[in-house]
Rosetta silent file (secondary structure, phi, psi, omega in degrees, C-alpha in Angstrom):
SEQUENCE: XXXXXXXXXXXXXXXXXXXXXXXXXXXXXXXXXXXXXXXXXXXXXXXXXXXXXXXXXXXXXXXXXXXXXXXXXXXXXXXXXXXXXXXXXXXXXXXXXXXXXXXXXXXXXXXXXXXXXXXXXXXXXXXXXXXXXXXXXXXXXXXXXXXXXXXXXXXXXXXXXXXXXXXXXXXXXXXXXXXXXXXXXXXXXXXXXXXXXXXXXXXXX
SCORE:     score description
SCORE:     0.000 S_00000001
   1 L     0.000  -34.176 -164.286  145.820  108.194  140.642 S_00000001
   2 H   -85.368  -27.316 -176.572  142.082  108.757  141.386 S_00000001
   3 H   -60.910  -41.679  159.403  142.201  111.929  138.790 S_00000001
   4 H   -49.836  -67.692  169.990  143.774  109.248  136.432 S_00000001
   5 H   -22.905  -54.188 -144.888  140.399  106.887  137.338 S_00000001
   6 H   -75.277  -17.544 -158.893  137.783  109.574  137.211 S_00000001
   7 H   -94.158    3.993  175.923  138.812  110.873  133.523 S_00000001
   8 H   -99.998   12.886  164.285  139.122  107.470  132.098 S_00000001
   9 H   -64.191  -35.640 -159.277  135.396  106.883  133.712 S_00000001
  10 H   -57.723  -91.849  149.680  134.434  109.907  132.342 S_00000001
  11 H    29.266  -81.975 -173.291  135.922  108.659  129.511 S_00000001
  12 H   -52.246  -51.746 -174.096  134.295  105.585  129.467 S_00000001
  13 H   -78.791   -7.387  179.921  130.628  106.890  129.854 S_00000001
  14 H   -63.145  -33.787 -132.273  131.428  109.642  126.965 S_00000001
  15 H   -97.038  -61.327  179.067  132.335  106.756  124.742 S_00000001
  16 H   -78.264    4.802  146.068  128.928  104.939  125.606 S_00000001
  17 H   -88.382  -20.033  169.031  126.782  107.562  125.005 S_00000001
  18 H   -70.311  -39.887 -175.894  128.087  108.660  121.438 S_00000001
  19 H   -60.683  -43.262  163.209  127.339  104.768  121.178 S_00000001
  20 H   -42.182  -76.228  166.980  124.219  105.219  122.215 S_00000001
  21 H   -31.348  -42.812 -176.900  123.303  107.872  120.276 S_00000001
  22 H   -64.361  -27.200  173.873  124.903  106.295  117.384 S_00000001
  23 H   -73.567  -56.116  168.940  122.602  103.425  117.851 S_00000001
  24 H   -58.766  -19.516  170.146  119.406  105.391  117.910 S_00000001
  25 H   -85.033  -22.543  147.467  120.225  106.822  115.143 S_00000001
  26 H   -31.471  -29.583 -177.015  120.531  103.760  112.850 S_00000001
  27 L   -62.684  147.973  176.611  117.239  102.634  113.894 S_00000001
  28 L  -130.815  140.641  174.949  114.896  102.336  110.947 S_00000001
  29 L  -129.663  143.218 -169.417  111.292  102.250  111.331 S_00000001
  30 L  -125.603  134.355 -154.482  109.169  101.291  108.147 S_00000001
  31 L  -131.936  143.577 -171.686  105.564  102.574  108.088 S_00000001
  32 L   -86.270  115.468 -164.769  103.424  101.357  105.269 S_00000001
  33 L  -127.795  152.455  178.027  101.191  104.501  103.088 S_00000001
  34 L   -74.990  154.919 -168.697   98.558  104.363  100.654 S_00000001
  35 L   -78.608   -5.985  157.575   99.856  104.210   97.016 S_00000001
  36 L   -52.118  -54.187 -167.244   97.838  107.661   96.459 S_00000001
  37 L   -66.631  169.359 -159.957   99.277  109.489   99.289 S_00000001
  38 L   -86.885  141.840 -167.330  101.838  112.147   98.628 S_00000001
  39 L  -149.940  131.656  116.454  105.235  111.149   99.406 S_00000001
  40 L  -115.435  103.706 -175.769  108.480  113.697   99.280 S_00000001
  41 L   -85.214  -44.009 -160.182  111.542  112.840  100.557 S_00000001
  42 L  -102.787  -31.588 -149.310  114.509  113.610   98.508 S_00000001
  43 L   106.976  -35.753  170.632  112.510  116.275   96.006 S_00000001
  44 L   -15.737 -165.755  174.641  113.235  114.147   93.385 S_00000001
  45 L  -110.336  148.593 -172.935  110.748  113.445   90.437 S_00000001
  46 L  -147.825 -166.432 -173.722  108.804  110.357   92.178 S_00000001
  47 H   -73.747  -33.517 -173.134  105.498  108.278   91.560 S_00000001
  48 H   -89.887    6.650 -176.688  102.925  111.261   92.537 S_00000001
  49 H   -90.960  -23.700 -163.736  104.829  113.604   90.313 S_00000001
  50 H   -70.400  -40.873  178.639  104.864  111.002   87.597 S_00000001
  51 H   -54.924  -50.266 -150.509  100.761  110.158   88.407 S_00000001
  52 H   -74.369  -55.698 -179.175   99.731  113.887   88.646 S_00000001
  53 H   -89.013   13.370  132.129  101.230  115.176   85.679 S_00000001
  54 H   -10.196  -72.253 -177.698   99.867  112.358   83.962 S_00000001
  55 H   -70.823  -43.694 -161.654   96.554  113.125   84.986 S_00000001
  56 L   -75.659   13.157 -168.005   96.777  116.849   84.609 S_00000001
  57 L  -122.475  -29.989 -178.117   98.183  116.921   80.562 S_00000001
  58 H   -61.979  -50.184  162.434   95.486  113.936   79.684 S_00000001
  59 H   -33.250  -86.957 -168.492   92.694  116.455   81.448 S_00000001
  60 H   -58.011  -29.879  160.775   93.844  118.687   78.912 S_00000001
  61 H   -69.001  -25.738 -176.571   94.050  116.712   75.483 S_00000001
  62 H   -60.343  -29.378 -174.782   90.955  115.577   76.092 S_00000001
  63 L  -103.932   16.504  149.690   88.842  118.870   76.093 S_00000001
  64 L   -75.834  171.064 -166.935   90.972  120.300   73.165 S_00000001
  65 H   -54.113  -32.590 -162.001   89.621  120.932   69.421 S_00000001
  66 H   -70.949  -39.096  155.959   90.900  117.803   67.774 S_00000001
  67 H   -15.016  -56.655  172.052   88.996  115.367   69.646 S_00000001
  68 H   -68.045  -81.303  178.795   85.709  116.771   68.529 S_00000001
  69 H     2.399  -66.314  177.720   86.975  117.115   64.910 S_00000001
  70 H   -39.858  -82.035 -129.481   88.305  113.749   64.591 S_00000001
  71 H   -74.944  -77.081 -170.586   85.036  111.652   66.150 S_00000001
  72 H   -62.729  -13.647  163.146   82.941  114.115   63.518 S_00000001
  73 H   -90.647   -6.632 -170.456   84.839  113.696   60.141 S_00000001
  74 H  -107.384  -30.709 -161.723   85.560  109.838   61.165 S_00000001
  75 L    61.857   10.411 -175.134   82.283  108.845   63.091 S_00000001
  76 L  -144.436  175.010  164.972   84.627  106.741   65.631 S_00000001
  77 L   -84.956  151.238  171.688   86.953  107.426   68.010 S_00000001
  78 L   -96.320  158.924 -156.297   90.569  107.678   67.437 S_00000001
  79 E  -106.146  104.461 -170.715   93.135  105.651   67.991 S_00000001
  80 E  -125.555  161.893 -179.673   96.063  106.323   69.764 S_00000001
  81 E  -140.342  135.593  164.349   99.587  105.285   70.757 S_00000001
  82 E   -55.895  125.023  146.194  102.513  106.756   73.616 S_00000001
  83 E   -75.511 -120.008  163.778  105.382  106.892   71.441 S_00000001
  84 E  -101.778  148.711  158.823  109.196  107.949   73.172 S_00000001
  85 E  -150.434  108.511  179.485  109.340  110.007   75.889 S_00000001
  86 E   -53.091  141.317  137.369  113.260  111.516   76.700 S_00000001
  87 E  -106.479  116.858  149.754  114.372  111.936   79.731 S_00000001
  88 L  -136.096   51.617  169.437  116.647  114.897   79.408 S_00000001
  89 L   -80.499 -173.329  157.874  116.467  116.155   83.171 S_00000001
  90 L  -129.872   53.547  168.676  119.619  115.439   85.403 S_00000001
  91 L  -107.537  167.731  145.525  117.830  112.552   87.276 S_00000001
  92 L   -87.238  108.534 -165.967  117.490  109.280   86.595 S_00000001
  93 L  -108.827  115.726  156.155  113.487  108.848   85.708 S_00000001
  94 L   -39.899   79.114 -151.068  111.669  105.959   85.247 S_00000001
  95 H   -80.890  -17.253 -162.871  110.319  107.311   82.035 S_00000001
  96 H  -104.446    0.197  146.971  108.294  104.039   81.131 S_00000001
  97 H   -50.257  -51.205 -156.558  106.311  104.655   84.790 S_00000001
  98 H   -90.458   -2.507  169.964  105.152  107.969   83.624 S_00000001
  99 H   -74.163  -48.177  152.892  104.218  106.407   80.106 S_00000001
 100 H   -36.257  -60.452  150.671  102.450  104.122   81.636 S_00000001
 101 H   -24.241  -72.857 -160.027  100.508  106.951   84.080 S_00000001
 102 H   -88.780   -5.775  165.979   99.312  108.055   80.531 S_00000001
 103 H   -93.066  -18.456  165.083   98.308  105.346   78.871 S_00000001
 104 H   -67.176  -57.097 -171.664   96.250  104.494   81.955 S_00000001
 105 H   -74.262  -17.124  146.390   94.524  107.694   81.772 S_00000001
 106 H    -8.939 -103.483 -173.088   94.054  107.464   78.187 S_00000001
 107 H   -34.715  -69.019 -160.138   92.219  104.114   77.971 S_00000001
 108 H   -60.635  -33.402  176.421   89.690  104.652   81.236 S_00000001
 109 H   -33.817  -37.259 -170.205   88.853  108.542   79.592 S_00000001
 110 L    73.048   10.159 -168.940   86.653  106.226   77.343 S_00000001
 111 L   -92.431  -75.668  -60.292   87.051  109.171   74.662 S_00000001
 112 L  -159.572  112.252  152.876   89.897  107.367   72.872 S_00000001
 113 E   -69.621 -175.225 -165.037   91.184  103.673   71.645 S_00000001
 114 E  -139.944  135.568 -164.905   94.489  102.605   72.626 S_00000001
 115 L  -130.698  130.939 -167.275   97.080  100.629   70.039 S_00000001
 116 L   -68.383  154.907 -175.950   99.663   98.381   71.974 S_00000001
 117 L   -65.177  177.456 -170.541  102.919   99.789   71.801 S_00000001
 118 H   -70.044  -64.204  162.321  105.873   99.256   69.153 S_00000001
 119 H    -5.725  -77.446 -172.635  106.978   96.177   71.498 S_00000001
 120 H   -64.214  -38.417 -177.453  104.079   94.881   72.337 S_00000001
 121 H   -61.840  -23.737 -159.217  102.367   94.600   68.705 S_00000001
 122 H   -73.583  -39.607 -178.994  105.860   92.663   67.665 S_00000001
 123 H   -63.268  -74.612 -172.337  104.463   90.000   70.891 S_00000001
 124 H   -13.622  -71.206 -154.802  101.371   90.069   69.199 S_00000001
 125 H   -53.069  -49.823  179.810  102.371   89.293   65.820 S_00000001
 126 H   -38.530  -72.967 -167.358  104.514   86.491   67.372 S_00000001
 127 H   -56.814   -1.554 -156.729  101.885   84.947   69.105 S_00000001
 128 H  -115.636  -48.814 -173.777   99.234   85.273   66.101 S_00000001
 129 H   -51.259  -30.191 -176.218  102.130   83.968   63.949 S_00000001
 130 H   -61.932  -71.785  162.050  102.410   80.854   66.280 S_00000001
 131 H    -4.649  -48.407 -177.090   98.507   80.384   65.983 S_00000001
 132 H   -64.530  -24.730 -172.152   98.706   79.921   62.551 S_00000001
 133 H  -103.304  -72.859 -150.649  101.056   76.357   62.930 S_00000001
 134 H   -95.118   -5.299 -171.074   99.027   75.436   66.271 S_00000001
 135 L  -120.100 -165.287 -134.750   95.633   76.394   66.997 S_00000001
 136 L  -121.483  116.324 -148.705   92.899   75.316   65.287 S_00000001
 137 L   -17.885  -54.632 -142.780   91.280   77.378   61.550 S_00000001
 138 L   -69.631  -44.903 -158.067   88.394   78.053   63.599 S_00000001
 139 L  -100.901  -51.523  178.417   89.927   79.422   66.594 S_00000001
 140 L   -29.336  161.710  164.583   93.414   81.345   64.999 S_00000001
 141 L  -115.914  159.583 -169.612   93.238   85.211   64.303 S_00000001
 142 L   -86.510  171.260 -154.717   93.931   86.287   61.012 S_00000001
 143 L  -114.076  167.786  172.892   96.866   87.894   60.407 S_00000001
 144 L    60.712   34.988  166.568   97.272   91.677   58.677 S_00000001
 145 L  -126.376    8.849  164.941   94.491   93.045   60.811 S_00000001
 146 L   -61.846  162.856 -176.002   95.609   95.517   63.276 S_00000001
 147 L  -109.365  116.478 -172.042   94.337   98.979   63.545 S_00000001
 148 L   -79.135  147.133  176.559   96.625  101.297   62.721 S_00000001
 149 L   -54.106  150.845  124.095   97.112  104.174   64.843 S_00000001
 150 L   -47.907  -54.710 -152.990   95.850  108.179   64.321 S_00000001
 151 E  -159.934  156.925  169.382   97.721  109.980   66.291 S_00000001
 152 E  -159.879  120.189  170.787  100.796  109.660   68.796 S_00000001
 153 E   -67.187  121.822  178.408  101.710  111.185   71.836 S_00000001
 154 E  -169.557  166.337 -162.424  105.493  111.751   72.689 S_00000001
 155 E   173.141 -176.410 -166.329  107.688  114.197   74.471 S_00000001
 156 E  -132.081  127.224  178.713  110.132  114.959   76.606 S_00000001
 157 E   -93.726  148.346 -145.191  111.136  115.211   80.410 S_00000001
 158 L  -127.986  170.704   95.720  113.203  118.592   81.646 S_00000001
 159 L   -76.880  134.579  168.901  115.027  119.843   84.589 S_00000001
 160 E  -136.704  116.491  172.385  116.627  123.056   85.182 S_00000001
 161 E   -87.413  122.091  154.422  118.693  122.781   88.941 S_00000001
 162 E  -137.585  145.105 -157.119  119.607  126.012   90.842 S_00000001
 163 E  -159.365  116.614 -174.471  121.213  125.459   93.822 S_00000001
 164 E  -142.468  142.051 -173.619  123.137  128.171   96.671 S_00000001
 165 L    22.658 -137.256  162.333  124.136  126.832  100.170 S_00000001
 166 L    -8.105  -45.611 -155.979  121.341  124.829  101.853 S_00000001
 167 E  -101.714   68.666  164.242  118.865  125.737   99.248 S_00000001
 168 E   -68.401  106.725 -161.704  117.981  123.916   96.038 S_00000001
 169 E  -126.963  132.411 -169.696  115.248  124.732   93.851 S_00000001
 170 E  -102.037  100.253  169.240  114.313  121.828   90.951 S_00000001
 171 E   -96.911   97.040 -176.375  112.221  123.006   88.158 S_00000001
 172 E   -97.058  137.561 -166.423  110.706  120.447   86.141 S_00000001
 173 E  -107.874   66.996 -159.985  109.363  120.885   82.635 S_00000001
 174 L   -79.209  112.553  178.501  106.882  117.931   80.865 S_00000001
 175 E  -128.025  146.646 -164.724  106.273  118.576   77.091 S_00000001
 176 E  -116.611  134.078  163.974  103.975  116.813   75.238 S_00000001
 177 E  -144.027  149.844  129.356  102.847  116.829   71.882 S_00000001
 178 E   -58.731  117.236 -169.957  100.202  115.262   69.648 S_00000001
 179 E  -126.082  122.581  172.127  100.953  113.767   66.057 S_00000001
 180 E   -67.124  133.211 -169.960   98.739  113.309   63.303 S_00000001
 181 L   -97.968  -34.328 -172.587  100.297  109.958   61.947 S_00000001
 182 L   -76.334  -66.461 -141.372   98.782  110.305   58.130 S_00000001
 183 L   -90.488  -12.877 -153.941   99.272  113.811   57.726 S_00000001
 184 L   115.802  -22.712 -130.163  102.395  115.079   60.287 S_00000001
 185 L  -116.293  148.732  172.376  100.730  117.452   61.572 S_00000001
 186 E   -99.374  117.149 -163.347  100.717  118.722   65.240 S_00000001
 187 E   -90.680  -42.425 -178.822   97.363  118.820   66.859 S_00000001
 188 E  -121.016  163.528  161.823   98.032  119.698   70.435 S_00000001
 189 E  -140.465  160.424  179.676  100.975  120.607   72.344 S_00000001
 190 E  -174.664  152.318 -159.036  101.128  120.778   75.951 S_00000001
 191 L  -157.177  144.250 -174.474  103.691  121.412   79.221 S_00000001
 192 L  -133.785  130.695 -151.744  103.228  120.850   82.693 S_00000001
 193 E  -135.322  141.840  167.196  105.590  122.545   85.153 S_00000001
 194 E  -142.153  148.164  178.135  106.590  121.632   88.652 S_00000001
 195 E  -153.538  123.173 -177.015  108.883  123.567   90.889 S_00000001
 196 E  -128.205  159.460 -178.869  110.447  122.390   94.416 S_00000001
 197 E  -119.893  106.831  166.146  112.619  123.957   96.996 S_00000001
 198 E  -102.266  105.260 -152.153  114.434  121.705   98.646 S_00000001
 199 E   -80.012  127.928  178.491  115.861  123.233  101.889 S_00000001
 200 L   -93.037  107.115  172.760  118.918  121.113  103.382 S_00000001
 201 L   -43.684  127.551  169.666  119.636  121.115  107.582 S_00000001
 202 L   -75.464  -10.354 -163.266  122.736  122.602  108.720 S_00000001
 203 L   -92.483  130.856 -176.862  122.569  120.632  111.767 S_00000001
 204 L   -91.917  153.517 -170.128  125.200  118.342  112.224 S_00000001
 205 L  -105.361    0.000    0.000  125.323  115.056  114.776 S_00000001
């Protein structure tokens, strides 16, 4: 009878310490980071992969040939617009973050103007079209005056996945190109490569 007692005591405290455990591990603590700092969790493609290679492919159209070219047969700067940019990795990628990412570094470069997206000019147009019934001669903008674009930037985002026990390694592949809108013609091209290993724990609770 007492050997019956002690094992369902036993018993009892095994049961509340896997509860225990089970508890502590549930806990979530949430700790608040600058929007800058470096963040990897899963390996994924994430916000500092999308800022960085942003920064680092803009860095590079800028200090290529066509830039000078342009601004000396034109006398101005040129005028550019983000087209599409695929995602055909096998994540799901905010692709209209990292479009974003590059139209920010665009505009603040100061080399370059910037022509609202296909989207946005259609908002425009609305709103200029509205103008025309409601605001006042003086004040309206005239219509059939946008600045047509030079060039457009578009590309594609890549993955290649290899993956044996534990061990994943994610190679991502950003390619960019620059398009003369008049003639066709491709003035830059450019690819930005990232590659993570993402190691998985064997240890099990």
């Amino acid at each position: 009878m007492d050997k019956g007692r002690h094992a369902i005591h036993h018993g009892l405290i095994g049961v509340l310490i896997i509860f225990f455990i089970m508890s502590c591990g549930a806990s979530r603590k949430v700790s608040r980071v600058g929007t800058s700092e470096a963040t990897d969790l899963s390996g994924r493609w994430n916000d500092t992969d999308s800022r960085l290679v942003a920064e680092a492919m803009i860095r590079d159209i800028l200090k290529r040939p066509w830039l000078d070219d342009f601004s000396d047969r034109e006398d101005r700067k040129p005028r550019m617009i983000v087209g599409t940019v695929i995602n055909r990795s096998h994540e799901h990628i905010a692709v209209q973050t990292f479009v974003k990412d590059l139209e920010r570094e665009l505009i603040n470069s100061g080399k370059v103007s910037f022509v609202a997206s296909k989207s946005e000019r259609q908002e425009v147009r609305e709103e200029r079209d509205d103008q025309q019934m409601e605001a006042s001669e003086e004040t309206a903008k005239r219509l059939a005056q946008e600045a047509a674009a030079d060039y457009m930037l578009r590309g594609s985002l890549n993955t290649i996945l290899d993956e044996s026990g534990d061990t994943k390694v994610i190679f991502y592949q950003t390619n960019l190109e620059l398009i003369d809108i008049e003639s066709s013609e491709k003035v830059w091209i450019g690819q930005k490569k990232i590659k993570k290993v993402v190691e998985r724990s064997s240890y099990k609770y």
